[in-house]
N, C-alpha and C positions, 0 to 999 in steps of 0.2 A: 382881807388882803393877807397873802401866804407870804411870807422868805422866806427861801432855802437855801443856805450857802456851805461850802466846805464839803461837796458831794466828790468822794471818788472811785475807781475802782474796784472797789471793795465785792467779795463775796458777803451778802448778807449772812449769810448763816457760819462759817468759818472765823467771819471777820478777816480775812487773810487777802493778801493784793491777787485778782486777778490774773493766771498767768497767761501768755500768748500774745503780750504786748500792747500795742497802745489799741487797736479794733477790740478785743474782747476787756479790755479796759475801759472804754466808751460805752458800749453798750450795757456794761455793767453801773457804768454811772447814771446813765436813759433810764435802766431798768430801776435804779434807788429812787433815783428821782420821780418817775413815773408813781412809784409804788407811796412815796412821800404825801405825793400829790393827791391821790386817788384817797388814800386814808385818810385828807383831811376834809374828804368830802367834793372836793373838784375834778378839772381835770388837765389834761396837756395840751385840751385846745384854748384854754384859757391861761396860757404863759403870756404873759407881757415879755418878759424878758429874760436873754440868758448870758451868761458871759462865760467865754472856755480860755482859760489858761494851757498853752502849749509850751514845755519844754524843747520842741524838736520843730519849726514850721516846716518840714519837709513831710509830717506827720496831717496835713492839713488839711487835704484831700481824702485822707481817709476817716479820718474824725469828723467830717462835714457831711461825708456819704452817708453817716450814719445816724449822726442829727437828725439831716433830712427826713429820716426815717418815721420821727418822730414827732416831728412840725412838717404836714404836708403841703399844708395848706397856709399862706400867707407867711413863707419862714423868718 
């Protein structure tokens, strides 16, 4: 069993906040997380569960488009 908590927009190699807002902020946190996952040997079809803190829920729609991206199957 894997946790991973505290994942955010982060450029991995910069360390620095993703800029261009909350969509390449999400995807940037997909891609951490993905990459997390994948290192310890699993994978993203094997998520049980996620939880996403919004500052903005007008932002929620597009944070969701992009999840989806990533859970196709059974989100």
């Amino acid at each position: 069993m894997l946790y991973v908590s505290g994942c955010v927009g982060v450029d991995p190699v910069t360390k620095a906040m993703v800029p261009g807002g909350v969509g390449p902020q999400t995807r940037a946190v997909m891609e951490n997380l993905k990459a997390i996952i994948e290192h310890s040997g699993s994978s993203m079809s094997k998520v049980v569960k996620c939880t996403i803190l919004l500052a903005d829920m007008a932002t929620f729609a597009e944070v969701n488009a992009i999840y989806g991206e990533y859970f196709p199957e059974n989100p």
